[in-house]
C-alpha positions as CSV (number, residue, x, y, z in Angstrom):
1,X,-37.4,-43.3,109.5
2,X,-34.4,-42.9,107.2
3,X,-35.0,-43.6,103.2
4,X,-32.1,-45.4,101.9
5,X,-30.2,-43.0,98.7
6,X,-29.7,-44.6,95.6
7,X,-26.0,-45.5,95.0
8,X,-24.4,-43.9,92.2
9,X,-22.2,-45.6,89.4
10,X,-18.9,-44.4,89.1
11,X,-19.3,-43.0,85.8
12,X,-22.3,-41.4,87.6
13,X,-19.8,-39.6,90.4
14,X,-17.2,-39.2,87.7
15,X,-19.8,-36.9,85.6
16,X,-20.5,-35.1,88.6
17,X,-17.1,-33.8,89.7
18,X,-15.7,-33.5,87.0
19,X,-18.3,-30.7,86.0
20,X,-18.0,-28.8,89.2
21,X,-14.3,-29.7,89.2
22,X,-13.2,-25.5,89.1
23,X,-16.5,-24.1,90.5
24,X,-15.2,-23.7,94.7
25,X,-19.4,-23.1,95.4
26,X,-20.7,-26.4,94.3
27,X,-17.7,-27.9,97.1
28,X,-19.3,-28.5,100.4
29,X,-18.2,-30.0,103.4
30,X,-15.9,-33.7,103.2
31,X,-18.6,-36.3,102.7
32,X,-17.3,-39.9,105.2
33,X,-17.2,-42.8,103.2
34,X,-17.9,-46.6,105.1
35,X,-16.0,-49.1,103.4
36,X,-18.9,-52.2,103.1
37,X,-17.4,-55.3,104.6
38,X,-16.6,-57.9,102.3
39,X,-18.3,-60.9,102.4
40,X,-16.6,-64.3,102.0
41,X,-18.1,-67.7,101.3
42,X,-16.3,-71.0,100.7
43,X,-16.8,-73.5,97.8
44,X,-16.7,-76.9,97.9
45,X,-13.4,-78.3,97.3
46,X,-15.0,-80.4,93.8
47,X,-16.8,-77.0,92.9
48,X,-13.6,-75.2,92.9
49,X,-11.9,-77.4,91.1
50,X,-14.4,-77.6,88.3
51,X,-14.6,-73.5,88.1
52,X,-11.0,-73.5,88.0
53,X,-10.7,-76.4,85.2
54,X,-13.7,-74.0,82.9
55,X,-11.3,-70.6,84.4
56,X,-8.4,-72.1,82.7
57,X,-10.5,-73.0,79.4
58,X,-11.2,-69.2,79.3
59,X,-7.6,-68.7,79.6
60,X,-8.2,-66.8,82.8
61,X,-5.2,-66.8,85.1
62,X,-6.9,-65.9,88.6
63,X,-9.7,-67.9,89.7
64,X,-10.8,-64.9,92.0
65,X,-11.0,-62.7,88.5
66,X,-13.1,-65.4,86.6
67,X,-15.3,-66.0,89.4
68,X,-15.9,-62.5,90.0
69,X,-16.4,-61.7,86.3
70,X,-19.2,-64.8,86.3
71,X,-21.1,-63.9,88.9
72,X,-21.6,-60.1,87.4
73,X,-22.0,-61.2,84.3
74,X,-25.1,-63.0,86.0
75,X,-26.1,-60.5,87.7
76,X,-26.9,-58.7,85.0
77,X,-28.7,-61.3,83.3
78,X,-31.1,-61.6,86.5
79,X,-31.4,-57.9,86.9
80,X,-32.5,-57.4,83.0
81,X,-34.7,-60.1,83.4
82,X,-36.3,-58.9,86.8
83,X,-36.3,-55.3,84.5
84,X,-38.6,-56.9,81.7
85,X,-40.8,-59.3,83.8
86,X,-41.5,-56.0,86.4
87,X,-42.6,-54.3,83.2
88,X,-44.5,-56.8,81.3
89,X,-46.5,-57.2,84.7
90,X,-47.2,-53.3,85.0
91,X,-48.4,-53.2,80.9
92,X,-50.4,-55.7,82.0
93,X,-52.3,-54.1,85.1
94,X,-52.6,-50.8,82.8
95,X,-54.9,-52.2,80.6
């Protein structure tokens, strides 16, 4: 069964090569990279007009940009919050 590698940031890849950037033994052989599909979803039409209405508050010219910038801004939110309720619950079954 295969275990699935944790994916790296770009600053984390970044860090990486550009310390064995001049060091021809840490080069191996060309790694393949899968480009993920991107997923699309649709909006209803009154939902899209409403994000676009609050994009152009935020004087944000492309919907696509706002939206995009929204929805990571919440994931981080939910992922900090997953973070601190994961390690409340395992202070709690330490003690």
């Amino acid at each position: 069964m295969k275990t699935r590698q944790k994916s790296m940031t770009e600053e984390e890849i970044d860090r990486i090569v550009t310390a064995h950037a001049n060091d021809e033994k840490a080069w191996g052989k060309p790694v393949k990279v899968r480009r993920t599909k991107s997923k699309s979803f649709a909006l209803p039409a009154a939902l899209a007009a409403r994000a676009a209405f609050i994009a152009r508050l935020h004087r944000e010219a492309n919907l696509e940009n706002w939206l995009k910038r929204i929805i990571q801004e919440r994931i981080d939110i939910e992922e900090a919050a997953f973070t601190g309720f994961k390690k409340e619950l395992l202070s709690k079954g330490n003690r």
